[in-house]
C-alpha positions in Angstrom: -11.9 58.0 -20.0 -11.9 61.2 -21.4 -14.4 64.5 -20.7 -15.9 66.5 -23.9 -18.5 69.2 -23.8 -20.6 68.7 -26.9 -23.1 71.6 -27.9 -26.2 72.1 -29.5 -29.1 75.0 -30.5 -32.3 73.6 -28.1 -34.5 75.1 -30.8 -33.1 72.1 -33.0 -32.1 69.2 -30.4 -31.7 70.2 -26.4 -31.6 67.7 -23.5 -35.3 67.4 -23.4 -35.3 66.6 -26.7 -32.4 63.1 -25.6 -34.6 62.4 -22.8 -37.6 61.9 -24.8 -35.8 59.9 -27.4 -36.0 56.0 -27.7 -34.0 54.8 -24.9 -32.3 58.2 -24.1 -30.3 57.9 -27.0 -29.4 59.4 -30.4 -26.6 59.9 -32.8 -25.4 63.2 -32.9 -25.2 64.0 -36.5 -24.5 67.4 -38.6 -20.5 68.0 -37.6 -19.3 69.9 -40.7 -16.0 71.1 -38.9 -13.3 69.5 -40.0 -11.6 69.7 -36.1 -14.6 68.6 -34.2 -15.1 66.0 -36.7 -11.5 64.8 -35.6 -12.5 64.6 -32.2 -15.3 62.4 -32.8 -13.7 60.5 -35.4 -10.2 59.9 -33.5 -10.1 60.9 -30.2 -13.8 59.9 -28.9 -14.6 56.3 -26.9 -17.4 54.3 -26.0 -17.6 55.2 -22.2 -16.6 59.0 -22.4 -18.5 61.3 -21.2 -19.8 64.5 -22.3 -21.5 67.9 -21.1 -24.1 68.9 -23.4 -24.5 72.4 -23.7 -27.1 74.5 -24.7 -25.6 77.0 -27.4 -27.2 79.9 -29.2 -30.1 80.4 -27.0 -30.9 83.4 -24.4 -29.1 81.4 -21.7 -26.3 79.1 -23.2 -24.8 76.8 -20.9 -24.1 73.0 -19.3 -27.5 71.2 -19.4 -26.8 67.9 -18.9 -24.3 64.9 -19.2 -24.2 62.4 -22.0 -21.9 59.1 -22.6 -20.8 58.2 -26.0 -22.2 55.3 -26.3 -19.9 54.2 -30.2 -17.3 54.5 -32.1 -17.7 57.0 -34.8 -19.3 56.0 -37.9 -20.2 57.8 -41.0 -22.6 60.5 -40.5 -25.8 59.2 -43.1 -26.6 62.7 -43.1 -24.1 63.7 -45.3 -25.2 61.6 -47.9 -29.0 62.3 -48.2 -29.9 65.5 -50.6 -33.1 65.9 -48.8 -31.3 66.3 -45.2 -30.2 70.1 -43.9 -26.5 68.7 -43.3 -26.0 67.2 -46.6 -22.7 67.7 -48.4 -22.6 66.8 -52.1 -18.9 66.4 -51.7 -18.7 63.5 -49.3 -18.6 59.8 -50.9 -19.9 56.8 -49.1 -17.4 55.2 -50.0 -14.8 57.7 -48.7 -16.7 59.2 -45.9 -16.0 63.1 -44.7 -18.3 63.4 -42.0 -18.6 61.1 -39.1 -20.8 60.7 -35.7 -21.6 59.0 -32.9 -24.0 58.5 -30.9 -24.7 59.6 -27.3 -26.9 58.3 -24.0 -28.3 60.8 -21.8 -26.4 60.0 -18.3 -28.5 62.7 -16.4 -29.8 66.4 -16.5 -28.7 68.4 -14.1 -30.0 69.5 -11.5 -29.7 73.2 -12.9 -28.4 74.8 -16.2 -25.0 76.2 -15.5 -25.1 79.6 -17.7 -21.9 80.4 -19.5 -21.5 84.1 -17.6 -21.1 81.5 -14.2 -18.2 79.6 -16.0 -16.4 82.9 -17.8 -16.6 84.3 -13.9 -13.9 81.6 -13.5 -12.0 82.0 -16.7 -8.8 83.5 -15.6 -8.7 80.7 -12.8 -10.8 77.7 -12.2 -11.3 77.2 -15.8 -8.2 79.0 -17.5 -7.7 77.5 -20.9 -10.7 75.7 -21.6 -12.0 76.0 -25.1 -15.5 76.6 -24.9 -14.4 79.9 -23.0 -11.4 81.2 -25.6 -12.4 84.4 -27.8 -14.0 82.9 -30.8 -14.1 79.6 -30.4 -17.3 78.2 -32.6 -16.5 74.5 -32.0 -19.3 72.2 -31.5 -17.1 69.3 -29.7 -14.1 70.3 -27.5 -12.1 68.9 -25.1 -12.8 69.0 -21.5 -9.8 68.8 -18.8 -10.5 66.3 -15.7 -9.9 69.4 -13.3 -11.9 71.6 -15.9 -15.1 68.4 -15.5 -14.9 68.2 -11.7 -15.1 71.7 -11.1 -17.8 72.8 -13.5 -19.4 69.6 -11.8 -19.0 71.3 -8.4 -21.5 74.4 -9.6 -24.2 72.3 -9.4 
């Protein structure tokens, strides 16, 4: 199994937004980086699990845990002019954007702001993504040691 932390605005889709949809599950759709896509697309596996994380809000941070719950598939999204996330450029037939979708595993118990996890930066959590100097990505890779400790702030 392997550990992602997946983010998103909660003014658009937060983890109250997963636990009020059908069966705690939704495909997480809009991806228009090329590296995150990647992730999703190559690297991602039924059965991982996921921190979602509350970005671009007054207090950004871990909110919850998900599970991928598919493969990754073409994003639909892509493909619709009327959709926010559309991109003229992809072809259904040669899709650019993919997604999959995610089931909420649980909330937690608090939000863990990002100022607690850069306190830990240089140590506990030296070299994870989320916390390099402009890192923008939406999906990153999260270590074992990195999950189990951030798990630990509880």
């Amino acid at each position: 199994m392997s550990y992602w932390l997946m983010k998103s605005e909660p003014g658009e889709f937060g983890i109250d937004d997963l636990i009020a949809s059908p069966g705690r599950r939704t495909y997480w759709d809009g991806v228009r980086n090329y590296q995150a896509r990647n992730f999703m697309r190559n690297d991602m596996q039924p059965g991982d699990q996921a921190f979602f994380y509350h970005s671009s809000c007054p207090q950004p941070g871990v909110a919850g845990i998900v599970r991928v719950a598919c493969e990754a598939y073409p994003d639909h999204t892509a493909f619709d002019p009327t959709d926010k996330h559309y991109d003229p450029g992809s072809d259904p037939d040669n899709p650019r954007w993919f997604m999959v979708d995610i089931e909420l595993e649980r909330k937690l118990d608090r939000l863990i702001p990002l100022a607690e996890l850069r306190a830990f930066a240089s140590d506990r959590l030296d070299g994870m993504l989320l916390l390099r100097r402009g890192n923008r990505l939406s999906i990153t890779p999260v270590s074992e040691d990195h999950w189990n400790f951030i798990l630990s702030l509880e």
